[in-house]
C-alpha positions in Angstrom: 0.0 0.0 0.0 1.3 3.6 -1.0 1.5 6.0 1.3 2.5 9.8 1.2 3.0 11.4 4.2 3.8 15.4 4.6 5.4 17.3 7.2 6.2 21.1 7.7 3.6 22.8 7.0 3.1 26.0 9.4 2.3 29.5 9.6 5.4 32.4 8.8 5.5 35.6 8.3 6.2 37.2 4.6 10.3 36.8 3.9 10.2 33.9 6.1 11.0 30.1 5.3 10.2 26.5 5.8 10.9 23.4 4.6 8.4 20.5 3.6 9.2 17.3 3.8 7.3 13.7 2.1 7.6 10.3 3.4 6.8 7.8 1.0 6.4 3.9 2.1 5.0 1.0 -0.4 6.9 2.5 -3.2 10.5 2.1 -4.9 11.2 5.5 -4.9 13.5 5.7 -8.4 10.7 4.7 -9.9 8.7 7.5 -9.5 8.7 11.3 -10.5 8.2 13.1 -7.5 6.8 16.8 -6.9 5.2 19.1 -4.9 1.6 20.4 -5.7 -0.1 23.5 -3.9 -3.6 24.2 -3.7 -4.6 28.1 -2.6 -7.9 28.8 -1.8 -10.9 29.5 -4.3 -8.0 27.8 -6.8 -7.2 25.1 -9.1 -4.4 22.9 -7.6 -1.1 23.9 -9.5 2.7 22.8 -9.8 5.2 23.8 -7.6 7.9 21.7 -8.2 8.9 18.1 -9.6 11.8 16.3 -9.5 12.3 13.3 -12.2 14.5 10.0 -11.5 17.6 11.5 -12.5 17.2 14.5 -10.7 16.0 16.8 -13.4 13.7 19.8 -11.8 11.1 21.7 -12.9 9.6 25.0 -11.0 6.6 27.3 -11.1 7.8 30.2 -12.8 6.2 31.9 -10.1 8.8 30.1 -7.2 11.7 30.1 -9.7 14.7 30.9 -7.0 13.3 30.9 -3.8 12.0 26.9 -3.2 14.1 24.2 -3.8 13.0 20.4 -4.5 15.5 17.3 -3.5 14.9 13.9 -3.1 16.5 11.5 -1.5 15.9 7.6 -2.8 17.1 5.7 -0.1 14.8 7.3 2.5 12.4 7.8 -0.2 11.6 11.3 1.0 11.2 14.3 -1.4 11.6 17.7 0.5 10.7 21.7 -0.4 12.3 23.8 0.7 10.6 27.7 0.5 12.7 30.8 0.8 11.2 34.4 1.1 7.9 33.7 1.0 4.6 35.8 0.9 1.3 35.8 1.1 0.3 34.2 -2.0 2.3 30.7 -1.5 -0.5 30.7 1.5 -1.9 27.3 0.4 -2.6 23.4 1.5 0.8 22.3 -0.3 0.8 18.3 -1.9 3.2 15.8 -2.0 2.5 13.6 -5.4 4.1 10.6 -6.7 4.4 9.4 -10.6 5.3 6.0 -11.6 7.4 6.4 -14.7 6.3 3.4 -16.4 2.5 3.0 -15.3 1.9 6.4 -14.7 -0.2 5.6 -11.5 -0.2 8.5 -9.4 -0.5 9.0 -5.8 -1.0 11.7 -3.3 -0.1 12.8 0.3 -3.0 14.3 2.5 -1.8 17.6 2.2 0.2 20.5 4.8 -1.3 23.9 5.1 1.3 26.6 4.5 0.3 30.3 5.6 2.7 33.5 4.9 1.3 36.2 6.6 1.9 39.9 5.2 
């Protein structure tokens, strides 16, 4: 059974950082594309980041050099970490995970991210 389990999440004023961080269990983890997925309120869930299995990355124009996605295969954990952040990354942030060969696609329950102005 696949699990996805997120951790981080918090409240922090604009400028401020955190760092996310996904657990993953039931899968082998260079399988799968990993990525981050944000969800704001009143909004469409969108991309934040994704990392692929051999490490290429791909950003949200609008978090282009403040977040940074790694991964780590062995622990199977994908992490996010945010820099300078401001009120509109507020948003219940996603881990996802993308078999490369199936496509089957799973998702974590979701950590609620607040930057307050």
């Amino acid at each position: 059974q696949v699990q996805l389990v997120e951790s981080g999440g918090g409240l922090v004023q604009s400028g401020g950082s955190l760092r996310l961080s996904c657990s993953a269990s039931g899968i082998i983890a260079n399988l799968y594309i990993l990525a981050w997925y944000r969800q704001a309120p009143g909004k469409q869930r969108e991309l934040v980041a994704a990392i692929d299995t051999v490490g290429s990355i791909d950003y949200a124009d609008s978090v282009k050099g403040r977040f940074t996605i790694s991964r780590n295969n062995a622990k199977k954990t994908v992490s996010l970490q945010m820099n300078s952040l401001n009120p509109e990354d507020t948003a219940v942030y996603y881990c996802n995970a993308r078999h490369i060969v199936t496509s089957d696609v799973y998702w974590g329950q979701g950590t609620r991210v607040t930057a307050s102005s």
